[in-house]
N, C-alpha and C positions, 0 to 999 in steps of 0.2 A: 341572513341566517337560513338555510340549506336545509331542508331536507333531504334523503336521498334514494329512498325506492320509490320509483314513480318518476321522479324527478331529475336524476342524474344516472340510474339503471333502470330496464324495461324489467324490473325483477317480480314486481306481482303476480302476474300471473305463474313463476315460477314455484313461487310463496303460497300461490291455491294446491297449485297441482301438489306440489309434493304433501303441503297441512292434510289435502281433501286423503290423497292417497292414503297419510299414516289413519286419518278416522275409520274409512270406508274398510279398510282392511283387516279392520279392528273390529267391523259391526257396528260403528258409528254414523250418522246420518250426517251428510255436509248441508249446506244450503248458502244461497247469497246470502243473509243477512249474516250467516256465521262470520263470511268471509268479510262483509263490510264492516263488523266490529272488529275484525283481527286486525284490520288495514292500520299500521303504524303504531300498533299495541305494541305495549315492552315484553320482554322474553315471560314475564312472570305472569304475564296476564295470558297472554295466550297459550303457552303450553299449560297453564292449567285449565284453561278453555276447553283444550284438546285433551288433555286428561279426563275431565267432565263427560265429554263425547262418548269416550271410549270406557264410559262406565268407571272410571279410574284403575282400569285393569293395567294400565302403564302409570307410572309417575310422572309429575310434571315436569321435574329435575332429567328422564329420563326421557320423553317426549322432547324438551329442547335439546339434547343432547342429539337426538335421532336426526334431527328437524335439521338444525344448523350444520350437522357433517354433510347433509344431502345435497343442504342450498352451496355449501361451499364447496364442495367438489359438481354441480352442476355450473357455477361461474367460473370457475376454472376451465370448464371444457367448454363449455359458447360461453362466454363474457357476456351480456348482456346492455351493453352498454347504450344510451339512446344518440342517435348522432346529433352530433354539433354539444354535447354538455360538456365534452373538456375544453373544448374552444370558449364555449361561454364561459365558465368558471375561472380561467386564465385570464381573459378580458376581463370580469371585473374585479378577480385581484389584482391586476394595475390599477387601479384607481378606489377599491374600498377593503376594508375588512371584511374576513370570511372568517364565519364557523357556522357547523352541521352536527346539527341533533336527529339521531334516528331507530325509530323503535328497534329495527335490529341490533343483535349484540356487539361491544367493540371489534371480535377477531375477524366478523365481515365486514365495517365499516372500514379496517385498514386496509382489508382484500382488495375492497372495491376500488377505492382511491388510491392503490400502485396499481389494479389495471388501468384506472384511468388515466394515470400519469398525471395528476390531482394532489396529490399528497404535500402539498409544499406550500399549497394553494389558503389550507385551511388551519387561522391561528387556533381553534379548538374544533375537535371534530368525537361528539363523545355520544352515546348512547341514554336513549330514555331509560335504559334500566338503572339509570344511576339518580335516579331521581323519585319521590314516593308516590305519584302518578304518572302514567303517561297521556298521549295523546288521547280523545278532546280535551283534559283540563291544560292549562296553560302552563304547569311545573319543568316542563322540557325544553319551552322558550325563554322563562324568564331563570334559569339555571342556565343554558347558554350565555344568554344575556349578561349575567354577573359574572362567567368565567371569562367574557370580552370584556367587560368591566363599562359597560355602554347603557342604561336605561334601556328598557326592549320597545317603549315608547320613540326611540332614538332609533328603530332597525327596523327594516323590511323581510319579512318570512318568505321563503319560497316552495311552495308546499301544491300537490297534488290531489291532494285526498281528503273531503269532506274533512274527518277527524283534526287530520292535520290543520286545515285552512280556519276551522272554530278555536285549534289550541292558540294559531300565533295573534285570532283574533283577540282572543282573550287574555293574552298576553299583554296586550297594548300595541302591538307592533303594526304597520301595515301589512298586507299580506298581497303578493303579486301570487297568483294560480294560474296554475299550465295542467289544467285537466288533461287527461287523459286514459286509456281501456275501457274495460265495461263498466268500473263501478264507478262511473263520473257523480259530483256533487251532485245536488237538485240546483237550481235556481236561487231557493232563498241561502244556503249556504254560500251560494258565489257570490253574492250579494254583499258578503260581506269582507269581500277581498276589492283593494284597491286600483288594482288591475285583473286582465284576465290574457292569458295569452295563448296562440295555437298551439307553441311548442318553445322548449328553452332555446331555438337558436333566436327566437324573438328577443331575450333576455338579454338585453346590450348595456353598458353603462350610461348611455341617453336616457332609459327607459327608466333606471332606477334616478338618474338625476332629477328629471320629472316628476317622481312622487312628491316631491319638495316644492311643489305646484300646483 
């Protein structure tokens, strides 16, 4: 089970710039912690985050609306892609079941995965916002989960971002983490990931075999 900013696009810090730009231009104040709760939030949670900022002078409904035409015509023009993650993802759909839950909304989730030439890859590929929490509670793993039809006790998460790595903990799932940017985990959150690795080309079908060990 997939995540996919962070993890299969270098798309975060995409996701600051443009959030920080809509507050700051609004008279809103950014900061990292802003940014570290937004990391893998669902559309509902953050744009009214970013609403909040902006003194609610924009709507939420109107903030993700802004937000999500930005990000999607900025991956259009540099794709963001991280190397080696379609080569990963290819590999081990030969050999397992694939589905990605991710706080962004479904019309960049199918974006991302026909640039990546991905799309074929993943038997469900669906959004936190389909779900009544997102990321850190566990409702985005274990709703993948049942859309696989698999126990999430049964599945390995692959997740980059503190929030993420606690939801597929809590999930039941193993979790393999590929940190990565400036807002890396602390220690005790990696802590509770079963593996750790530098980068997804490390991510082989050996490596998931192995958890089973």
């Amino acid at each position: 089970m997939f995540d996919l900013d962070g993890v299969l696009i270098d798309s975060e810090p995409i996701w600051e710039r443009i959030r920080r730009d809509f507050a700051e231009s609004r008279g809103g104040t950014w900061s990292g912690e802003i940014q570290r709760r937004m990391m893998g939030a669902r559309t509902a949670d953050w744009s009214g985050a970013l609403s909040e900022l902006v003194g609610g002078s924009v709507s939420p409904e109107s903030a993700a609306e802004e937000v999500i035409a930005a990000l999607a015509a900025e991956y259009r023009r540099r794709p963001p892609l991280i190397p080696g993650a379609g080569d990963a993802v290819r590999a081990l759909a030969g050999e397992f079941r694939l589905g990605l839950v991710s706080g962004s909304p479904q019309v960049l989730i199918v974006l991302v995965l026909n640039l990546l030439g991905v799309d074929g890859c993943f038997e469900v590929a669906m959004s936190a916002d389909d779900v009544a929490r997102g990321k850190p509670h566990p409702d985005p793993y274990l709703a993948l989960a049942g859309r696989l039809g698999v126990p999430a006790s049964e599945c390995a998460v692959v997740e980059d971002s503190g929030n993420g790595i606690r939801s597929g903990h809590a999930a039941g799932a193993r979790v393999i983490a590929i940190p990565r940017g400036a807002h890396r985990p602390d220690a005790e959150t990696l802590g509770l990931a079963s593996a750790v690795l530098r980068d997804i080309r490390a991510l082989t079908p050996d490596v998931m075999r192995g958890l089973d060990q």
